[in-house]
N, C-alpha and C positions, 0 to 999 in steps of 0.2 A: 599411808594409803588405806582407805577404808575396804576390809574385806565384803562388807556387805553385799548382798545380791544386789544388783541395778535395776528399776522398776520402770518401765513405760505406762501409764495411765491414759488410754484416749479413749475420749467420748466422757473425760472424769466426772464432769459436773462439780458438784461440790466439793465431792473426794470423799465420797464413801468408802469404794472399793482400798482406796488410799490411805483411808484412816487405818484400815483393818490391814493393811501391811507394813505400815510407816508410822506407827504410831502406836503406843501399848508395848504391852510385849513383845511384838514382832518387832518393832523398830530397831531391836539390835539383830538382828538379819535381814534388813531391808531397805533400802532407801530410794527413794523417788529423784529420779534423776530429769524427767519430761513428762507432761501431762498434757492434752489438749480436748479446747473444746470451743464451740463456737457463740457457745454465753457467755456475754460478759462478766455478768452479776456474776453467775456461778465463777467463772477463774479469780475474782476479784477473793470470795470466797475460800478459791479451792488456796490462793494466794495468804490470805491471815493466816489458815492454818497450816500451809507447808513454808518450804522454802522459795514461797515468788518464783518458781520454774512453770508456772503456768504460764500457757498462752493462747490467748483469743484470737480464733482463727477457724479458717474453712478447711478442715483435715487434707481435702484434695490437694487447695493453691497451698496448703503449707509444706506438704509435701514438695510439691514438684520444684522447689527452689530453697529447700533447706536440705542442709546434712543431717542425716541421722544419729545420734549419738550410739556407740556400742552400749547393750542392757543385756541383762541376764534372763527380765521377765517383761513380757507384755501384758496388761491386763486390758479390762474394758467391755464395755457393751454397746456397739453398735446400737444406735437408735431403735427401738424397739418395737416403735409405730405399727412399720409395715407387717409384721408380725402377726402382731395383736389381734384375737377375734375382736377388739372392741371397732379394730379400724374399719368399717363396712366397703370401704373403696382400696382395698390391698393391693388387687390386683395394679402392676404397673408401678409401685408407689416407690421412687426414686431413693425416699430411704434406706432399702432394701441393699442396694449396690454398696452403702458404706461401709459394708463388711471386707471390703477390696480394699482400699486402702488400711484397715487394721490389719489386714495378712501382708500388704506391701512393708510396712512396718517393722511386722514381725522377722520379714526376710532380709531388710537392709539393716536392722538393730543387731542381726546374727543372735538373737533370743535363741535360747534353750528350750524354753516352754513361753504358753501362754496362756492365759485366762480366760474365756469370753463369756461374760453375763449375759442372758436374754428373757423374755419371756417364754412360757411353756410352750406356744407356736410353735419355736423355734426348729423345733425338735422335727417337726411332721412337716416344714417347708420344703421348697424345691430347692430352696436357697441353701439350705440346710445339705441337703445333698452336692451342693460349689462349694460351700467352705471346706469340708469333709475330703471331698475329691483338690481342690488349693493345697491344703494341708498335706494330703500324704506325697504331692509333687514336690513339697518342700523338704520331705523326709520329716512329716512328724506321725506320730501316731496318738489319736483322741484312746481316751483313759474313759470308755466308756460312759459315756457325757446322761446326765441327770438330770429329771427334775426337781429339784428341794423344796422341803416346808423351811423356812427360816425360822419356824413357832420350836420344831425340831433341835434347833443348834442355839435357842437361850435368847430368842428376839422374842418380845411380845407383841408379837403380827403371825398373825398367818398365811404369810405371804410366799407364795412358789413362784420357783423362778428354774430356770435353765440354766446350767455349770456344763460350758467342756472346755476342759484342760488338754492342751497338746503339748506333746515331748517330741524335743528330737532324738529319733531311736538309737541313731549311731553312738550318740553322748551317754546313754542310760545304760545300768545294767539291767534289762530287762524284771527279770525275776528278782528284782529285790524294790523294782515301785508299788510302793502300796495300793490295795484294792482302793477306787474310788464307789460309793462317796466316804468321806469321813463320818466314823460313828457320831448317832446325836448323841446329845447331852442329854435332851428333855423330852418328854414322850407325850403323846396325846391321852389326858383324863380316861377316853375311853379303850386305851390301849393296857395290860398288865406288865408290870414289869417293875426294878429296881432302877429306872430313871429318876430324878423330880419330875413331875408334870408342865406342861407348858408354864410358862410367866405371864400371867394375867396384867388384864389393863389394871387393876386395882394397886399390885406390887410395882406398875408401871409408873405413875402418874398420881394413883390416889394420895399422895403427901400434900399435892401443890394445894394451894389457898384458892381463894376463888382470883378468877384473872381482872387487869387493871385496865383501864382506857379500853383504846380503841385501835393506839397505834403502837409501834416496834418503842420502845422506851430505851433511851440511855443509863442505862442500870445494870447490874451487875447480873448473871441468871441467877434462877432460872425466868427472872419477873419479866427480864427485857423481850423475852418473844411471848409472856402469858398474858397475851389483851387478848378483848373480845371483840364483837363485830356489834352495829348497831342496827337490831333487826326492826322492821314495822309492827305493830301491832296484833296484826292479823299473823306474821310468821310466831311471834310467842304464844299466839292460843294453838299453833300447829300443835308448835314443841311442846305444850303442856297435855298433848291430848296423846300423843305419842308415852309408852309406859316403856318403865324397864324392858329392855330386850326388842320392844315392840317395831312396829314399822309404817310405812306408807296405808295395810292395809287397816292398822289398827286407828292411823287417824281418820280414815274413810269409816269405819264402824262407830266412832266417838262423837267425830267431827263432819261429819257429810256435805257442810253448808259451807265447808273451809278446805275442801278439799279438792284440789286441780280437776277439773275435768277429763281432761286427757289420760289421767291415775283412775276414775271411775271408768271407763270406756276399756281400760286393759286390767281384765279380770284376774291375769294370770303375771307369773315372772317380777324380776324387780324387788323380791323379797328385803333386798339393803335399801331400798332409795327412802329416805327418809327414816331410815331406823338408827336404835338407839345400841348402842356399844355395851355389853354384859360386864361389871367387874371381873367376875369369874374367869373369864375369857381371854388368850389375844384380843386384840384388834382386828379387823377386816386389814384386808393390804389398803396401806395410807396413800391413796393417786395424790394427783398433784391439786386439787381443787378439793382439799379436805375440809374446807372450813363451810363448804355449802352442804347442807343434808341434802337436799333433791337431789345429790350425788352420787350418793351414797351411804353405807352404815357409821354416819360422824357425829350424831348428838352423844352428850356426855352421859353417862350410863345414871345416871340422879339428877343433874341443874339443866334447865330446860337452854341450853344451849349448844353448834356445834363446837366442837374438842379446837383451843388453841393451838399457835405452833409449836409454843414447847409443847402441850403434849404430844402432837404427832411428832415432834421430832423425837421424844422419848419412846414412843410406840412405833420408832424406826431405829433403836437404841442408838442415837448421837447423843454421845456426852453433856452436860447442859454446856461447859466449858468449850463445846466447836463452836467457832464463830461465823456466823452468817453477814452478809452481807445482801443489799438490794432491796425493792420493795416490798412489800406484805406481799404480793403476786410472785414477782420473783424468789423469794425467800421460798416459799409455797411452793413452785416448781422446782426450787433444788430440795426439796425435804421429799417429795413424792418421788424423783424421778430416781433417788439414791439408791445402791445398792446398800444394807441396811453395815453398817459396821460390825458390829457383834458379828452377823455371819461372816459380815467380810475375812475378818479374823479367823475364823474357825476355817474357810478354807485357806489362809494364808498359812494357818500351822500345818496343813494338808500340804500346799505346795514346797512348804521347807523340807517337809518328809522325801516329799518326792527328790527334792534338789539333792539329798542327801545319797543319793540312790546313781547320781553321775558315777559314771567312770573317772576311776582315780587320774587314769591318763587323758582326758576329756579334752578338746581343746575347743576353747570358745570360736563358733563359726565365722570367718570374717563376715565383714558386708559387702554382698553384693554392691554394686554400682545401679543405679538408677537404671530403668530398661531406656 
């Protein structure tokens, strides 16, 4: 029988959060027992690279007529939508509720801890304040929950996200769970210290060739996700007018005759949309629609085009060896919506400290019965 921790993944998508505790180093203290999520693409995905215990499904109806398997840990991020200042219609937004069924989860798996990724919202919600008050009805207590740079823990992104970790208190010995967050690794250029400095797009991606076609390739990586797109005529004099580092506002000073209307009329803000990626630098956080610059900061920091999906999947540090599955659109959505692996890692070595920290005499909580 495998001593390993038991892992719940919902909401996995690709299996980010999943690589970084099921996969690497961690894999000999961890194994994914249940993941769910209600993309197909993505389970088919999260499927090549685990053990086919994915399942496509609606978290709620799969709950209310399945068993829960006993797990050690829950992880996962509740859809992040409702959150997000980008969502301009938050209020009400039904998403927001799915954090109920990840706590129903965590109560009927008789989990120990759990994980929940989010956006930095997260933190300042109302909502935020029910999961908080959920948690300590179930006897756990949150490990002072964070925002993180991921540029921080060895990703080259600079992408911040929301980490709270809950224990249950009865199981721990209190004074011996380590402070959260976990030390970084990597510091920011402008910070002093004996860290490395952040992992630039350059040490990211700068090896690849220039990318091939147009579509996903049957080939081995990193070439099968390195195509390109085929832009009009007018979008390549954008891109050439656009300079290192540069932006939207730069092709309005270059270009004026080529440049959106709507982009001249809004003087201000929007500094990434249409701008160019620094070698020197992380990446901007990779969304899911990386491959459009009107998007955002995703032309290639030198060739006048935006960044393929191997590199954003490198600039979300996946392996070139994870496999994807689904179309250029789907594939695209499970690269954006991932939690990035490399962090994921770095707090999976966090939570093993913690798990370390049980009471000798501990006993695994049964599971509740369905209300």
């Amino acid at each position: 029988m495998s001593n390993k921790f038991k892992v719940i993944d919902l909401f996995c998508g690709a299996g980010g959060l999943s690589t970084g505790f099921c996969h690497g180093e961690m894999s000999a203290h961890f194994e994914s027992i249940l993941a769910i999520d209600n993309d197909a693409a993505a389970i088919k995905t999260y499927n090549a690279n685990f053990d086919s215990h994915g399942i496509q499904a609606n978290i709620d109806e799969w709950i209310a007529s399945n068993e829960i398997p006993s797990a050690d840990i829950v992880i996962g991020g509740p859809p992040c939508q409702g959150f997000s200042l980008l969502n301009k219609n938050r209020e009400g937004d039904h998403r927001r509720a799915l954090w109920e069924p990840y706590m129903d989860i965590i109560q009927r798996s008789g989990a120990s801890m759990f994980v929940m990724e989010n956006v930095p919202g997260l933190l300042k919600s109302d909502e935020f304040v029910d999961i908080a008050a959920r948690a300590e009805s179930m006897g756990f207590v949150l490990l002072d929950p964070k925002v993180l740079n991921t540029a921080d823990y060895g990703v080259p992104q600079t992408r911040k996200r929301t980490i709270a970790i809950g224990i249950k208190r009865e199981l721990f010995e209190m004074d011996n769970v380590p402070a959260f967050p976990p030390a970084p690794s990597h510091r920011s250029p402008e910070k002093s210290g004996e860290l490395p400095v952040w992992i630039s797009t350059q040490e990211a991606i700068g090896d690849l060739p220039d990318p091939i076609g147009t579509e996903i390739r049957d080939e081995l990586p990193p070439m099968n996700l390195h195509f390109g797109r085929s832009p009009t005529e007018i979008s390549k004099q954008r891109y050439q007018a656009v300079p290192l580092g540069g932006n939207r506002f730069d092709l309005q000073k270059n270009r004026p005759d080529l440049t959106p209307a709507c982009w001249i009329k809004k003087t201000s803000g929007g500094t990434d949309l249409f701008g160019r990626l620094w070698w020197e630098r992380p990446s901007v956080t990779i969304r899911t629609e990386f491959f459009k610059p009107e998007k955002g900061r995703y032309l290639h920091p030198e060739q006048h085009r935006p960044i393929t999906h191997r590199e954003a999947a490198r600039l979300m540090s996946f392996p070139d060896d994870f496999i994807f599955h689904g179309s250029k659109t789907e594939v695209a959505r499970q690269i954006g919506n991932a939690v990035p692996p490399l962090f994921a890692e770095k707090i999976a070595a966090y939570a093993l400290d913690v798990m370390r920290a049980k009471k000798d005499d501990a006993v695994t909580v049964k599971k509740k019965d369905a209300a």
